[in-house]
C-alpha positions in Angstrom: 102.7 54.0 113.4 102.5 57.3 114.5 106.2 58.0 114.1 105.8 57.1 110.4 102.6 58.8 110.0 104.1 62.4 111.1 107.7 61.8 109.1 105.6 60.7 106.3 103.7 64.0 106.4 106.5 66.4 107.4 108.2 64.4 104.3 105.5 65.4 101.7 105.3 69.3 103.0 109.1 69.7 102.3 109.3 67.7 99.1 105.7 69.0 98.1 105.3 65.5 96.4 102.6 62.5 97.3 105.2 60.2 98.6 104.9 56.6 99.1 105.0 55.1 102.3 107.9 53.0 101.9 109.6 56.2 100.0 109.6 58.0 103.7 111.4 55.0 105.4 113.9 55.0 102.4 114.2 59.3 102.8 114.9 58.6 106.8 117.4 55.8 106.4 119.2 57.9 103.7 119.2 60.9 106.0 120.4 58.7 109.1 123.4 57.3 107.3 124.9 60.8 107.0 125.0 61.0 110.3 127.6 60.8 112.8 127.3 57.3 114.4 127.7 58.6 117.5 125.1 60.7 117.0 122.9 57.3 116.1 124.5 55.4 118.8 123.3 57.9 121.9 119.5 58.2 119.7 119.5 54.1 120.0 119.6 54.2 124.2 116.6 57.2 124.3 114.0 55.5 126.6 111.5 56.8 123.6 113.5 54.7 120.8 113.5 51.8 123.4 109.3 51.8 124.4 108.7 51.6 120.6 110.6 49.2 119.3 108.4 46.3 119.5 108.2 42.3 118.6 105.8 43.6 115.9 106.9 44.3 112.3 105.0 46.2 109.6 106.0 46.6 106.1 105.9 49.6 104.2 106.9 48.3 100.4 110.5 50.4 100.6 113.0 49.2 97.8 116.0 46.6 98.3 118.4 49.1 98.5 116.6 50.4 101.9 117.8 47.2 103.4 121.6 47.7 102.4 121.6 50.9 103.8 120.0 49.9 106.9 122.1 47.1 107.5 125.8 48.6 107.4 124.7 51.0 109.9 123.3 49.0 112.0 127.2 47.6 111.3 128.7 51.1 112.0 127.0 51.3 114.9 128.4 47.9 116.5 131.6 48.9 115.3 131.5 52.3 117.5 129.8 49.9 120.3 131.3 46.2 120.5 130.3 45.8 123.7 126.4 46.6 123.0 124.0 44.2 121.1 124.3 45.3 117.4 120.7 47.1 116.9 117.9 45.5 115.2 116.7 46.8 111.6 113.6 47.9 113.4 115.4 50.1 115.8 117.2 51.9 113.1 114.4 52.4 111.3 112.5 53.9 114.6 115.5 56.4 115.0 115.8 57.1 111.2 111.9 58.1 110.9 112.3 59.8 114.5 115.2 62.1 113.1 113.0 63.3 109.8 110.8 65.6 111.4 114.3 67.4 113.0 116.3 67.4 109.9 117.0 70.6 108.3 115.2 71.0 104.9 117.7 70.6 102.8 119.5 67.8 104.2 115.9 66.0 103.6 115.8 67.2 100.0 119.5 65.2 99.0 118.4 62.4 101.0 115.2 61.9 99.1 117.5 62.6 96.0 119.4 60.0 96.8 116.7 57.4 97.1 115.0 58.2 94.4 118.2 57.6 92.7 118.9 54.1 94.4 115.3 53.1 94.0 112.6 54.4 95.8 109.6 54.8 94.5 108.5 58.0 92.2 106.3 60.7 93.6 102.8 60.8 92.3 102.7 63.3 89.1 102.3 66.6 89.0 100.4 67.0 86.3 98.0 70.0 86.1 95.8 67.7 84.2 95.5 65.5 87.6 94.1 68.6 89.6 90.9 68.8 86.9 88.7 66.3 88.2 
């Protein structure tokens, strides 16, 4: 929880929008999949990916497309490892929302563009009007 909690926040001060929970996961799955899988493959055997991946599983109202994305790299990654278990949805997840809060600014800016545009939920309004109580 508190991996989500600080991605979720770092997410809104750089997009400057009230974000939905399930918007941050989609943002740091987007983000992930433009990275090298290498790069995914060594953050999967941190000890500190390992300790927090858990038999637990919350849901956070993220769009079907969060899924897709998920899933085929998950698949990239057991295509760069065969001989390692092919990593859970959770544990990509864990190193997605882990990886937000290290990104560079703009690389989070296109990858919330890009899930807005595959489905993610729309920021909150920022309508003047909503600030007038």
């Amino acid at each position: 929880m508190d991996v989500l909690i600080d991605s979720h926040c770092h997410l809104i001060r750089v997009t400057r929008s009230l974000i939905a929970w399930g918007t941050t996961l989609h943002v740091a799955i987007e983000h992930l999949n433009t990275m090298p899988t290498k790069a995914i493959v060594e953050q999967l055997m941190e000890p500190e990916i390992l300790c927090l991946n858990g038999p637990e599983e919350h849901h956070v109202g993220a769009s079907n497309e969060l899924r897709t994305v998920a899933t085929s790299i998950s698949e990239r990654v057991q295509d760069c490892a065969p001989h390692d278990r092919q990593p859970t949805l959770g544990a990509i997840y864990i190193v997605a929302l882990m990886q937000v809060t290290k990104a560079d600014q703009s690389a989070l800016l296109n990858a919330f563009d890009r899930a807005l545009q595959s489905g993610a939920r729309t920021p909150a309004s920022r309508d003047l009007s909503d600030l007038a109580g």
